[in-house]
C-alpha positions in Angstrom: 112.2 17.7 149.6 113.5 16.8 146.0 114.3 19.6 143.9 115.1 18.3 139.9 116.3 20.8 137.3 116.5 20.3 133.4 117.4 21.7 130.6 114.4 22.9 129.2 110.4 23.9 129.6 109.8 20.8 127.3 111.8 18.2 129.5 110.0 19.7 132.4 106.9 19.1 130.7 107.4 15.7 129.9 108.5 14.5 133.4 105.2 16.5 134.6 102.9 14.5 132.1 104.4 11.0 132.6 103.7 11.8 136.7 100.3 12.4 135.7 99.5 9.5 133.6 101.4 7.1 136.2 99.5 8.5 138.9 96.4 9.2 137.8 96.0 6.8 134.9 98.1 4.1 135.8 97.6 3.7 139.6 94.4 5.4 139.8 94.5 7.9 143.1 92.2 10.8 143.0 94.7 13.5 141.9 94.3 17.4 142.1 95.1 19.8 138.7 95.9 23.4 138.9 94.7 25.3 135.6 97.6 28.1 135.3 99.7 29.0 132.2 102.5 26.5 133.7 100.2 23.1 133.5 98.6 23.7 130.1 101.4 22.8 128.5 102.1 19.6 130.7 98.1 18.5 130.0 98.4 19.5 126.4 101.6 16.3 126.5 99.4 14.3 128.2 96.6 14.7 125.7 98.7 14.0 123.0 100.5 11.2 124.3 97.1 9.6 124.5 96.2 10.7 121.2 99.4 8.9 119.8 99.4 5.7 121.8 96.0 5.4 124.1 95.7 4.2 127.6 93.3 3.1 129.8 92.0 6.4 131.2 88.8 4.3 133.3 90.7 4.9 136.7 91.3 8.7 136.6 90.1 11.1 138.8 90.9 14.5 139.4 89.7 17.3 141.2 90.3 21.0 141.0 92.6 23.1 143.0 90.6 26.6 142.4 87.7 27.9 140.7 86.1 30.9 140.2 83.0 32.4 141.7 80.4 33.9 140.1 80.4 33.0 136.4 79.2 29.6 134.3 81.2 26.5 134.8 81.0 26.7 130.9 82.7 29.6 130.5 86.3 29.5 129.1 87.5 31.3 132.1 86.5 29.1 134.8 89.0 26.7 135.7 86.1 23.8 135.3 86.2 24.6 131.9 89.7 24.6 131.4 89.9 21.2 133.2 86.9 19.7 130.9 88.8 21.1 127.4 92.3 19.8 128.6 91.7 16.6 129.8 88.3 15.5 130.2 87.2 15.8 126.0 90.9 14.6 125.0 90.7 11.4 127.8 87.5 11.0 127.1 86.7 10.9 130.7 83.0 10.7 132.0 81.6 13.8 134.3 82.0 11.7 137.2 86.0 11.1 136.8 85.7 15.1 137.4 85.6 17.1 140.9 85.0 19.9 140.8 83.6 23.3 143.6 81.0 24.0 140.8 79.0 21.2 141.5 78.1 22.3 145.8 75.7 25.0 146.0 75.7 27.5 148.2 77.7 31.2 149.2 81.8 30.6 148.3 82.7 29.8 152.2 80.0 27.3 151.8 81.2 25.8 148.4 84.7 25.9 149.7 83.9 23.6 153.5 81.3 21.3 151.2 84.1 20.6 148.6 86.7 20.0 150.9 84.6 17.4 152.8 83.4 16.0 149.4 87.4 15.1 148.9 87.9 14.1 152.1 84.9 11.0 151.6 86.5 10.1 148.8 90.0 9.7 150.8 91.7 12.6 149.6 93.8 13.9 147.2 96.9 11.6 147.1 98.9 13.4 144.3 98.6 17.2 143.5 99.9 19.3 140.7 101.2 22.8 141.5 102.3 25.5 139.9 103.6 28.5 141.3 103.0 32.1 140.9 105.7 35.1 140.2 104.6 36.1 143.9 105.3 32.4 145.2 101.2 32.1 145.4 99.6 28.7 145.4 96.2 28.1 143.9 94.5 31.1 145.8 96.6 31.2 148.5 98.1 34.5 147.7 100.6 36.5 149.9 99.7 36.9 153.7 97.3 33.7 153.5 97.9 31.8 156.5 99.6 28.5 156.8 96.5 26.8 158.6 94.2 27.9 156.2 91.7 25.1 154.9 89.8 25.4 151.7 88.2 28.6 151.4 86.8 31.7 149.4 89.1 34.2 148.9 88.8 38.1 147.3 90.0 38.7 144.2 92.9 40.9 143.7 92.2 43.5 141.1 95.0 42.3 138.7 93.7 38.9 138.7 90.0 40.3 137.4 91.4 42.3 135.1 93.5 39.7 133.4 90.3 38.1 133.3 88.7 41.2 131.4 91.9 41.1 129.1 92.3 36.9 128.2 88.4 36.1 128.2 87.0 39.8 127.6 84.4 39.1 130.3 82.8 42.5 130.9 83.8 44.0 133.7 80.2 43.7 135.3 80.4 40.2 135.3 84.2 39.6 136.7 84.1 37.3 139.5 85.0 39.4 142.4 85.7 36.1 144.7 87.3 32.4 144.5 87.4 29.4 146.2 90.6 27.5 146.3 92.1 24.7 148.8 93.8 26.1 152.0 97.9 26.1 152.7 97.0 23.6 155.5 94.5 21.6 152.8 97.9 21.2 150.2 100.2 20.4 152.9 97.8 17.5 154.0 98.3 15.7 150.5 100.6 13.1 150.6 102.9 13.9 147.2 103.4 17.2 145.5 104.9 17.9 142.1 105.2 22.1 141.9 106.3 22.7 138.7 108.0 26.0 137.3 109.3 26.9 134.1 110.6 30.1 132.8 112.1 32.9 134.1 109.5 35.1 135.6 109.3 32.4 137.8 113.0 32.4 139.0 112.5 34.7 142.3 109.5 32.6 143.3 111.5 29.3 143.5 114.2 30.9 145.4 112.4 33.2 148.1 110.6 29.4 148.5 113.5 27.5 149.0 115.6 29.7 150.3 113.6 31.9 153.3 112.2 30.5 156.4 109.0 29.7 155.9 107.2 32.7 156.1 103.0 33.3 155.5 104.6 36.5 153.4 105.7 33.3 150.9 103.0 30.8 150.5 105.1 27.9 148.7 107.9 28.3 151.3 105.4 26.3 153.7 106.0 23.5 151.2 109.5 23.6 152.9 107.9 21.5 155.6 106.0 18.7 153.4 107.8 15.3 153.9 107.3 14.4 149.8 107.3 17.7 147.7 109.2 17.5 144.2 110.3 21.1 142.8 110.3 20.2 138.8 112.1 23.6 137.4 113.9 24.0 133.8 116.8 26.0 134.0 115.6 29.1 134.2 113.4 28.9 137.0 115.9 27.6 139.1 118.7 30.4 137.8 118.9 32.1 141.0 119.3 28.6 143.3 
C-alpha cells in the first residue's frame, strides 16, 4: 500500500488525470471509473488536457463501477450518462470504448452476474479509479457489505434517492429504489487501485480505513489487504493520519 499526500485538491487532481491517460490512453488496459463528486474534477483535467494538446484516445476503455437501476441511461443522473458527458463526447470515444451495466437486460441481480462476466471475457479490469465516501463506502458497497461480495444489486439508502430528487429533481415516483455496483471481492480482484480523496469531509473516512482492522463495518479498510492500492489524498483528507 502507497499512501501520497499533496498540497492541494488540484495536485491531487492532476496526478489522478495523468494515471488515467497513462493507463488507459497510453497503455490501453480496460480501466474502471467511479462517477462521484471526487472524479469529476480529475475527468474534467483529463478532458482538457486533451483539449489543449490531443492524444491518441483509440485504445481506451473503460467500464463503470456503479449504475443506477430503474431510470434511462440518458438521464443526467445515471452514472452512464455522467461517464458519456465526461469522457466519452470530450475523447471522442466510440460506444464500444464504453462498458457499461445498462447494456445487459434483465432484473438488477441479473444485470449485476452478466456484467461482471462481460468484464471478466474481456480480461478484467487492470486499473480502477475509486473514490471514497464520508462513510468509507466504495461504489455501492456501503457499510455492513461483506468483504466476499461480487458484483451485485444493492437497495438504495433513502439519503442517496433523495439527493437524487435534490441534484437531478427526478420526481420522487421515478427514484431508483435499487443499484448495481461491483462487489468488495470484485475491486480487490483488480490488479491496481488509485482511491482518491480530497477535502475534508473526507478526512475520517481515510483514517478509520487505514487505521482499523479491516472490518465489513468499513468497506475501504479491506483495501488494507490489496498488494497494489495508492491512497492519493490532498492535505486535508489525510489531516487526521
Amino acid at each position: 500500500m502507497k499512501i501520497e499526500i499533496l498540497q492541494t485538491a488540484a495536485q491531487v487532481n492532476a496526478k489522478a488525470a495523468w494515471h488515467f491517460i497513462r493507463r488507459a490512453a497510453f497503455d490501453g488496459v480496460l480501466t474502471g471509473v467511479a462517477t462521484g463528486d471526487t472524479t469529476r474534477a480529475v475527468y474534467a483535467l483529463v478532458a482538457a488536457l486533451y483539449e489543449t494538446a490531443p492524444f491518441d484516445t483509440s485504445k481506451i476503455r473503460i467500464c463503470a463501477l456503479d449504475d443506477y437501476a430503474g431510470i434511462e441511461g440518458d438521464h443526467p443522473a445515471s452514472c452512464s450518462a455522467r461517464i458519456r458527458a465526461q469522457l466519452q463526447v470530450p475523447l471522442h470515444l466510440r460506444s464500444e470504448q464504453l462498458i457499461l451495466p445498462e447494456a445487459f437486460p434483465g432484473t438488477p441481480d441479473a444485470v449485476a452476474q452478466a456484467y461482471e462476466e462481460r468484464l471478466t471475457s474481456l480480461g478484467g479490469i487492470q486499473t480502477q479509479l475509486l473514490g471514497i465516501g464520508a462513510d468509507a463506502h466504495l461504489g455501492f458497497c456501503r457499510p455492513g457489505t461483506p468483504f466476499c461480495s461480487p458484483a451485485h444489486a444493492v437497495q438504495l439508502p433513502e439519503d442517496t434517492r433523495q439527493m437524487l430528487h435534490r441534484k437531478y429533481t427526478l420526481e420522487i415516483e421515478k427514484l431508483p429504489r435499487c443499484g448495481v455496483t461491483l462487489g468488495l471481492k470484485s475491486i480487490m480482484q483488480i490488479p491496481e487501485l488509485l482511491v482518491i480523496a480530497t477535502g475534508t469531509a473526507k478526512a475520517r473516512a481515510v483514517y478509520d480505513s487505514l487505521h482499523h482492522a479491516p472490518d465489513e463495518r468499513i468497506p475501504a479498510s479491506i483495501l488494507q489487504l490489496h498488494p497494489n492500492v495508492t491512497w492519493l489524498l490532498d492535505a486535508e483528507a489525510a489531516s487526521l493520519l
